[in-house]
TIMIDO-325298 format. One record per residue: residue number from 1; residue in one letter; x, y, z of N, C-alpha, C in turn. Coordinates in steps of 0.2 Angstrom, whole numbers, padded with zeros to 4 digits. Example, Ala and Ser with C-alpha at 12.3 -4.5 7.8 and 13.67 -1.06 7.14 Angstrom:
TIMIDO-325298
+-----+------+-------+-------+-------+-------+-------+-------+-------+-------+-------+
|  nr | rest |   n_X |   n_Y |   n_Z |  ca_X |  ca_Y |  ca_Z |   c_X |   c_Y |   c_Z |
+-----+------+-------+-------+-------+-------+-------+-------+-------+-------+-------+
|   1 |    A |  0066 | -0028 |  0039 |  0062 | -0022 |  0039 |  0066 | -0016 |  0039 |
|   2 |    S |  0064 | -0011 |  0035 |  0068 | -0005 |  0036 |  0064 |  0000 |  0039 |
+-----+------+-------+-------+-------+-------+-------+-------+-------+-------+-------+
//
This chain:
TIMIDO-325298
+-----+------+-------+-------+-------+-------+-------+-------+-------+-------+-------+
|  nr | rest |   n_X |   n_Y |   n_Z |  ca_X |  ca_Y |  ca_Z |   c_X |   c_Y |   c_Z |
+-----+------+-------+-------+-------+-------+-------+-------+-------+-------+-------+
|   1 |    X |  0431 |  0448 | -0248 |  0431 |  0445 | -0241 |  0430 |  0438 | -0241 |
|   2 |    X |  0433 |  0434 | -0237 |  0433 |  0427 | -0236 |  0427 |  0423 | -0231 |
|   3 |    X |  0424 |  0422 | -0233 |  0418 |  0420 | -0227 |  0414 |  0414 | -0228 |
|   4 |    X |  0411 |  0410 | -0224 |  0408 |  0404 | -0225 |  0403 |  0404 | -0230 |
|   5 |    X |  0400 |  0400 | -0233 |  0395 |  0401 | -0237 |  0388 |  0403 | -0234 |
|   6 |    X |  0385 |  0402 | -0229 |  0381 |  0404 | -0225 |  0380 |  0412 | -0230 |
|   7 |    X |  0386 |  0415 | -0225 |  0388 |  0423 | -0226 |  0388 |  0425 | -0233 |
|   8 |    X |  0392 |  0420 | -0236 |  0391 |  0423 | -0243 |  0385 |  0422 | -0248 |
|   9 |    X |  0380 |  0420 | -0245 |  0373 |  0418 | -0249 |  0370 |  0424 | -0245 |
|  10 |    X |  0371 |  0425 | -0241 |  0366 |  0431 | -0236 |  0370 |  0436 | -0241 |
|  11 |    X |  0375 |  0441 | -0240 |  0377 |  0446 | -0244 |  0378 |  0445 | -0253 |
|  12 |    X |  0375 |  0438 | -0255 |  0374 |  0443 | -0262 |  0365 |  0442 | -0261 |
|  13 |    X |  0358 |  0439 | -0257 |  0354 |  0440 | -0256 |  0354 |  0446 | -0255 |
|  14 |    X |  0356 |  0452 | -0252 |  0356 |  0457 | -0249 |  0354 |  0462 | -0254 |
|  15 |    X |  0360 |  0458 | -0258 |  0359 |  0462 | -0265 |  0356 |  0463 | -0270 |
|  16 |    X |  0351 |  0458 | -0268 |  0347 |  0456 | -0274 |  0349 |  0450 | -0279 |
|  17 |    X |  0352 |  0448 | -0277 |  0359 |  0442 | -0281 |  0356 |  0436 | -0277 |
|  18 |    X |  0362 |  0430 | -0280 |  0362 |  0424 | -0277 |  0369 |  0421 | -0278 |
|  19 |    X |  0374 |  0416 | -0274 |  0377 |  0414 | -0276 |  0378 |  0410 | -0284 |
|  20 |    X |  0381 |  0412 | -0287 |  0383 |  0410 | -0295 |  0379 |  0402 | -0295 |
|  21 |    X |  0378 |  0401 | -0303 |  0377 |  0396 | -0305 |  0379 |  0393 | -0311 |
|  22 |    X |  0381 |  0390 | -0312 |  0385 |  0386 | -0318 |  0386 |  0384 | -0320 |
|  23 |    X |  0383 |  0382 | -0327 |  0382 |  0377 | -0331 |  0385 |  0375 | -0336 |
|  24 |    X |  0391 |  0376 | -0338 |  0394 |  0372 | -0341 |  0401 |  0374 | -0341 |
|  25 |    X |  0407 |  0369 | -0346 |  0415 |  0371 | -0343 |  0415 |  0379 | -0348 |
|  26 |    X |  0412 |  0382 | -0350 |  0414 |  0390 | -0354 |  0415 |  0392 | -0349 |
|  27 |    X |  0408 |  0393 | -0347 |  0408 |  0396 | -0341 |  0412 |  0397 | -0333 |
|  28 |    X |  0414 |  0392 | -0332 |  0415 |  0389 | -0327 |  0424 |  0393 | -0328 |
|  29 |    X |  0427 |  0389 | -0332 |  0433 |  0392 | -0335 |  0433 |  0397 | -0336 |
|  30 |    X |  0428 |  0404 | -0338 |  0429 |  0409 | -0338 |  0429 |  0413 | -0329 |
|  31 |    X |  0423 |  0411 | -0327 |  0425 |  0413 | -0321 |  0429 |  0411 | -0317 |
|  32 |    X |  0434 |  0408 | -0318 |  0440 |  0405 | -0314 |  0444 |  0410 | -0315 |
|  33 |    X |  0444 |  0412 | -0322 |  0449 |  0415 | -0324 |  0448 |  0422 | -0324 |
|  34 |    X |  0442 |  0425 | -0323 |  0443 |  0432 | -0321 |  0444 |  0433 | -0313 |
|  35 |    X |  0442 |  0426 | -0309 |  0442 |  0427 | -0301 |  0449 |  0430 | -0300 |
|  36 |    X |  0454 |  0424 | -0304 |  0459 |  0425 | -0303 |  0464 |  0431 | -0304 |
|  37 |    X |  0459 |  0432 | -0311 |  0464 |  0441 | -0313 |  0461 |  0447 | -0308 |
|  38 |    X |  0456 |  0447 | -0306 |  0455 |  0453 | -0301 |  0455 |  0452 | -0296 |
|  39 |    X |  0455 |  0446 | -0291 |  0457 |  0446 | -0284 |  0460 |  0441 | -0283 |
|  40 |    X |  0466 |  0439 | -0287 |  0470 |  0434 | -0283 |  0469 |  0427 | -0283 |
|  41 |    X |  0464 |  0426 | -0282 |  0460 |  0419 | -0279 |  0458 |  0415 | -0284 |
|  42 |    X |  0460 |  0409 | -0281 |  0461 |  0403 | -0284 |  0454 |  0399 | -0281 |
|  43 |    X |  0451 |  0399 | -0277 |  0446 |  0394 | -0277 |  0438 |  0400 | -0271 |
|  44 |    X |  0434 |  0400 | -0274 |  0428 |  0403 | -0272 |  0420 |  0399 | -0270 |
|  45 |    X |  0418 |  0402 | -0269 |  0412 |  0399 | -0265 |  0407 |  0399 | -0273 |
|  46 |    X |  0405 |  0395 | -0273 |  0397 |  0393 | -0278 |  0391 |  0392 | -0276 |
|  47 |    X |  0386 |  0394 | -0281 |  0377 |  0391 | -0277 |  0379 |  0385 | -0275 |
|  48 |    X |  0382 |  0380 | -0276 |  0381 |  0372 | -0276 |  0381 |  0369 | -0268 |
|  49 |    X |  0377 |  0366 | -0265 |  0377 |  0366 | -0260 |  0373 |  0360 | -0257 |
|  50 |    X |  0372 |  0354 | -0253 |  0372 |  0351 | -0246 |  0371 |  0351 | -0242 |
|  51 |    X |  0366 |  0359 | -0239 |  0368 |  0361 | -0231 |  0363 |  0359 | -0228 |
|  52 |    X |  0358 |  0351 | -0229 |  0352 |  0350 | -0226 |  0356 |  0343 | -0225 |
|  53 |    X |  0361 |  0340 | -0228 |  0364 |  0336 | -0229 |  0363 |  0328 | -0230 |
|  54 |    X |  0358 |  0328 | -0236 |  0353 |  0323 | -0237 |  0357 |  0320 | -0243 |
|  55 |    X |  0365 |  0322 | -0245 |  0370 |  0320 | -0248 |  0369 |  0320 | -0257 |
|  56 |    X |  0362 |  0324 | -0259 |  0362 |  0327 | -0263 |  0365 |  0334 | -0264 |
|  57 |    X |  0368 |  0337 | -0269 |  0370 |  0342 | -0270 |  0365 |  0347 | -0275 |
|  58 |    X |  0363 |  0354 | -0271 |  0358 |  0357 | -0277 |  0359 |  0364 | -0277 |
|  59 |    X |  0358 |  0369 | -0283 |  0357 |  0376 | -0283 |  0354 |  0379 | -0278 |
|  60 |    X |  0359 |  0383 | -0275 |  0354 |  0387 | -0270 |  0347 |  0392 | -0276 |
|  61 |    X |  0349 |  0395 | -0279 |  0343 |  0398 | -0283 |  0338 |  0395 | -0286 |
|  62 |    X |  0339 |  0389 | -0289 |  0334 |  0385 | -0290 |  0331 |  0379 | -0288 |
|  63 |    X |  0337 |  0377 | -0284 |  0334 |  0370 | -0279 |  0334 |  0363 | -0284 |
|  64 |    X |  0338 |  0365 | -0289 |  0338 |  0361 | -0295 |  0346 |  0356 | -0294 |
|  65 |    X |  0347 |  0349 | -0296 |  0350 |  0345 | -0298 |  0355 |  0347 | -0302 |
|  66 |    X |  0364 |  0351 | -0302 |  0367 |  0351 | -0308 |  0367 |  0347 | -0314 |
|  67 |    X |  0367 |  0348 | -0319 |  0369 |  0344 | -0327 |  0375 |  0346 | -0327 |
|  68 |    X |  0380 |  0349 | -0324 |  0387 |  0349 | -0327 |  0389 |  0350 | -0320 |
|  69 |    X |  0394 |  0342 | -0318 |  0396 |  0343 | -0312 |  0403 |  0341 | -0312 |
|  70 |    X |  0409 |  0346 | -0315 |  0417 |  0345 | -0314 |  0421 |  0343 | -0307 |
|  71 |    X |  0418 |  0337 | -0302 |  0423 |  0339 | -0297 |  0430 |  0335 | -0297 |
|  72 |    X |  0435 |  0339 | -0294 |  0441 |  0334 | -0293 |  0441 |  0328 | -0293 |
|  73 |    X |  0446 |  0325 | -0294 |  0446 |  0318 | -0294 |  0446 |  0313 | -0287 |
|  74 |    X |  0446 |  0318 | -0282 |  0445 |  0316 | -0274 |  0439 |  0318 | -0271 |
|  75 |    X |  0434 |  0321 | -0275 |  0431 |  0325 | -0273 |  0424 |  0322 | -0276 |
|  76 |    X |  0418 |  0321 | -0273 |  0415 |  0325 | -0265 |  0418 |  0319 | -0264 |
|  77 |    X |  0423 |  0322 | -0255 |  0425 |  0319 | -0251 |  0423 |  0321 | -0244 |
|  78 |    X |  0419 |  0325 | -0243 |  0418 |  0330 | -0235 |  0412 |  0324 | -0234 |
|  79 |    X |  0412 |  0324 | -0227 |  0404 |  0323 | -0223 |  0399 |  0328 | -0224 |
|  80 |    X |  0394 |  0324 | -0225 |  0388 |  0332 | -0228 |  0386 |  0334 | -0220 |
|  81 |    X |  0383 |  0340 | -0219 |  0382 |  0345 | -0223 |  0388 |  0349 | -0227 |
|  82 |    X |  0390 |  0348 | -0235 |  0394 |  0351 | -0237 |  0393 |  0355 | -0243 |
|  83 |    X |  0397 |  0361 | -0244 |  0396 |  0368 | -0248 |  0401 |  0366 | -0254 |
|  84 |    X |  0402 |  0368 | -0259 |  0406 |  0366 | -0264 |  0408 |  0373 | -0266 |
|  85 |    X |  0416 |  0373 | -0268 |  0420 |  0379 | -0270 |  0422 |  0377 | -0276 |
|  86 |    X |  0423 |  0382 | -0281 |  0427 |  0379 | -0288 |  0435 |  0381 | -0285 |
|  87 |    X |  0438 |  0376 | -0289 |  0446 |  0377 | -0287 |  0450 |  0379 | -0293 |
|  88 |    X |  0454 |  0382 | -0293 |  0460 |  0382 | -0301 |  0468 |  0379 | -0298 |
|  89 |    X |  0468 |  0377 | -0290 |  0474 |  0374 | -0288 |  0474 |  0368 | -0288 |
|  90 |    X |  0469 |  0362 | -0290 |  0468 |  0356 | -0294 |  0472 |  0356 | -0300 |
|  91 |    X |  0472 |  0349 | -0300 |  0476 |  0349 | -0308 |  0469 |  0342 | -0311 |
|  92 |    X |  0465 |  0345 | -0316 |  0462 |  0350 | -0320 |  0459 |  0354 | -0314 |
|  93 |    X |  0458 |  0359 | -0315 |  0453 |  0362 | -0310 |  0446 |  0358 | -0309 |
|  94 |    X |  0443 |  0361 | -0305 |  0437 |  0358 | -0305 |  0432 |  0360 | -0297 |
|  95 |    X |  0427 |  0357 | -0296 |  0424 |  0358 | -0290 |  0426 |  0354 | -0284 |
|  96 |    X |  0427 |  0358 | -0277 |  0427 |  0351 | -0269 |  0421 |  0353 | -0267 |
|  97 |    X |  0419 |  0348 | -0263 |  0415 |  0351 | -0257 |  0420 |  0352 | -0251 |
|  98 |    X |  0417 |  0357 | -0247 |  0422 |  0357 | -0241 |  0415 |  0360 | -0236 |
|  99 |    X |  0420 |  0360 | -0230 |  0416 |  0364 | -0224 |  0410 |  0368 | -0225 |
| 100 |    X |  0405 |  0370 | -0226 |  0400 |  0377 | -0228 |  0403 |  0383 | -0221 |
| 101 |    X |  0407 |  0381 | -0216 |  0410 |  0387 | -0211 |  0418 |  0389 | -0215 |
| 102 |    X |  0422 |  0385 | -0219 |  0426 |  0387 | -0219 |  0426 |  0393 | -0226 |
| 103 |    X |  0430 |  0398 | -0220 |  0431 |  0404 | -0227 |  0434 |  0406 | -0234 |
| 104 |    X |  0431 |  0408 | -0239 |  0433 |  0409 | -0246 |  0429 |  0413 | -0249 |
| 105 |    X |  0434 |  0417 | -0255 |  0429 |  0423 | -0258 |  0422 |  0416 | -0261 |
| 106 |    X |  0418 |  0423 | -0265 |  0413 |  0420 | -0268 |  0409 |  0424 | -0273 |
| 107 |    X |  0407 |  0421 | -0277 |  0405 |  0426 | -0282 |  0397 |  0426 | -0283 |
| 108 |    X |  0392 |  0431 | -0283 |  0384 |  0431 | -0283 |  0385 |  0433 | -0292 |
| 109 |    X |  0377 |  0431 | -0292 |  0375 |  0433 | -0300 |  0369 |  0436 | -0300 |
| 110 |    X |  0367 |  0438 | -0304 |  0360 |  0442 | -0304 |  0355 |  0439 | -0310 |
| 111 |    X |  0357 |  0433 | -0312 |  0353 |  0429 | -0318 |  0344 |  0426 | -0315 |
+-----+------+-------+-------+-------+-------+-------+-------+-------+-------+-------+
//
């Protein structure tokens, strides 16, 4: 389901999850690449987030500062409060901020 990041941090909390966290380009490349093979989708919601809007960017599960931050080369472009989604329709791929209301799948992890 496509839904705001709000909604996608409350349904993988639901579950004992959290939105995904990502640390480096293995990783990141690998989950693009499976979002892609089993649902279609090109760009999805991440823990990485702005929603206090104090124009840093930090883990919803830890509250921590990335060390590995691939975004687009336009990118962060939004006004805070802003959610960031990884994209594979960039050329390289990489991370946007966007909207935290506008909808996109999302992937939670259990780490």
């Amino acid at each position: 389901a496509e839904v705001g990041w709000a909604q996608a941090r409350s349904t993988c909390l639901e579950n004992g999850r959290d939105l995904v966290t990502i640390e480096d380009a293995t990783e990141d490349d690998a989950l693009r690449a499976l979002v892609l093979e089993r649902f279609g989708a090109q760009q999805f919601w991440i823990g990485l987030h702005d929603v206090d809007g104090d124009g840093v960017f930090t883990w919803a599960r830890s509250g921590e500062e990335p060390t590995y931050l691939p975004w687009t080369e336009i990118d962060p472009d939004d006004p805070p409060p802003a959610c960031v989604r990884s994209t594979g329709a960039s050329t390289p791929p990489g991370w946007r901020d966007r909207n935290c209301t506008d909808p996109f799948m999302f992937v939670c992890d259990d780490r």
